[in-house]
C-alpha positions in Angstrom: -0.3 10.6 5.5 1.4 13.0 7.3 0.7 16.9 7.5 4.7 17.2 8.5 6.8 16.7 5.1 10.9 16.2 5.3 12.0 18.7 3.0 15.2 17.9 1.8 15.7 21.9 0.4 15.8 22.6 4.5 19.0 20.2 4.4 22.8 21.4 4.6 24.5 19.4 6.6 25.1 15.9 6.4 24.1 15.8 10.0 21.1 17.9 9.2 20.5 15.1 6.6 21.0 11.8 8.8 18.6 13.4 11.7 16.0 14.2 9.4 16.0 10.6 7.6 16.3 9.2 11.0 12.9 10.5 11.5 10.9 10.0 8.9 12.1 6.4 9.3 11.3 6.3 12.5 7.5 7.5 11.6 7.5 5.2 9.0 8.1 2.5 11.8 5.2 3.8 13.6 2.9 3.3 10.7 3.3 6.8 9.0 3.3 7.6 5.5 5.9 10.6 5.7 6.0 12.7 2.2 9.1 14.1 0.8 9.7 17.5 0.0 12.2 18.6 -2.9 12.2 22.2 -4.4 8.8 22.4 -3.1 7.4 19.7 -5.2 6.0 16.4 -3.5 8.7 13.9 -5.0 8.4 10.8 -2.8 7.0 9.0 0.6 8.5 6.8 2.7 6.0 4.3 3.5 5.9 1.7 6.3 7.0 -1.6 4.6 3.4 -3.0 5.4 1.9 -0.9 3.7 4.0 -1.4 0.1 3.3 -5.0 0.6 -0.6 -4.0 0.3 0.1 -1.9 -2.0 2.0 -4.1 -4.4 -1.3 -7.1 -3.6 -3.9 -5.1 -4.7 -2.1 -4.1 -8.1 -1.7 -7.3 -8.5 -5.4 -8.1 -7.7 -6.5 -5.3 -10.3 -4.3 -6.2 -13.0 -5.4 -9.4 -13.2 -9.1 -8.7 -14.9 -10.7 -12.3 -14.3 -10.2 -11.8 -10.7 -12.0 -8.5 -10.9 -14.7 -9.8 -12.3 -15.2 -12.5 -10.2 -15.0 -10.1 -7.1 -17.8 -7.5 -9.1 -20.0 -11.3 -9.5 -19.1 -12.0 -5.8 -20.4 -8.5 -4.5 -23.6 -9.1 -6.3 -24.2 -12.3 -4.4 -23.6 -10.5 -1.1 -26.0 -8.1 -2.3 -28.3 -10.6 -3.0 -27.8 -11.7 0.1 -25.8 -14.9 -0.3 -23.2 -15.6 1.8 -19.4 -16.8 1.1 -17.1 -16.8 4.3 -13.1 -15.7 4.1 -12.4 -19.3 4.2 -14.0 -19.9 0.9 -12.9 -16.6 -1.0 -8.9 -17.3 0.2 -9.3 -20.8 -0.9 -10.4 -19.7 -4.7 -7.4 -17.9 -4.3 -5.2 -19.9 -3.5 -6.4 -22.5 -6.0 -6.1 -19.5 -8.4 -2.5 -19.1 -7.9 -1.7 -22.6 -7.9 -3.5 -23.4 -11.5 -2.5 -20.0 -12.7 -5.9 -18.9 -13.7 
């Protein structure tokens, strides 16, 4: 995140307004979470669109509690030291989303 807030209290113009959007958007472009400012109180953040795309997965992934648990069982077999490759975890998946389990 960003140590540089838009405050939109700091905003008067609509000129003032348009180059200070313009900004943030444009760190948001370059991978910056930008916070937003309002009567002091952190109200928002404009977030790079990647980033809300992972952000919206992994809710998904948490709410979904037989996933969870197969990911807490998976983590013990790596710690037991079995392996299971990225080819075989996005296949469950996918099988997952396609039988609606």
């Amino acid at each position: 995140m960003s140590e540089q807030p838009v405050s939109a209290d700091d905003l008067h113009t609509v000129s003032q307004q348009a180059a200070v959007w313009e900004q943030a958007i444009h760190r948001a472009e370059h991978g910056e979470t930008v916070p937003v400012i309002a009567h002091g109180e952190h109200v928002a953040d404009v977030v790079p669109s990647g980033e809300l795309d992972r952000l919206r997965e992994t809710i998904d992934v948490l709410s979904d509690s037989d996933l969870v648990r197969d990911l807490r069982t998976g983590l013990a077999d790596a710690h037991a030291g079995r392996v299971v490759t990225a080819d075989q975890i996005a296949a469950d998946l996918a099988a997952r989303r396609t039988t609606g389990e």
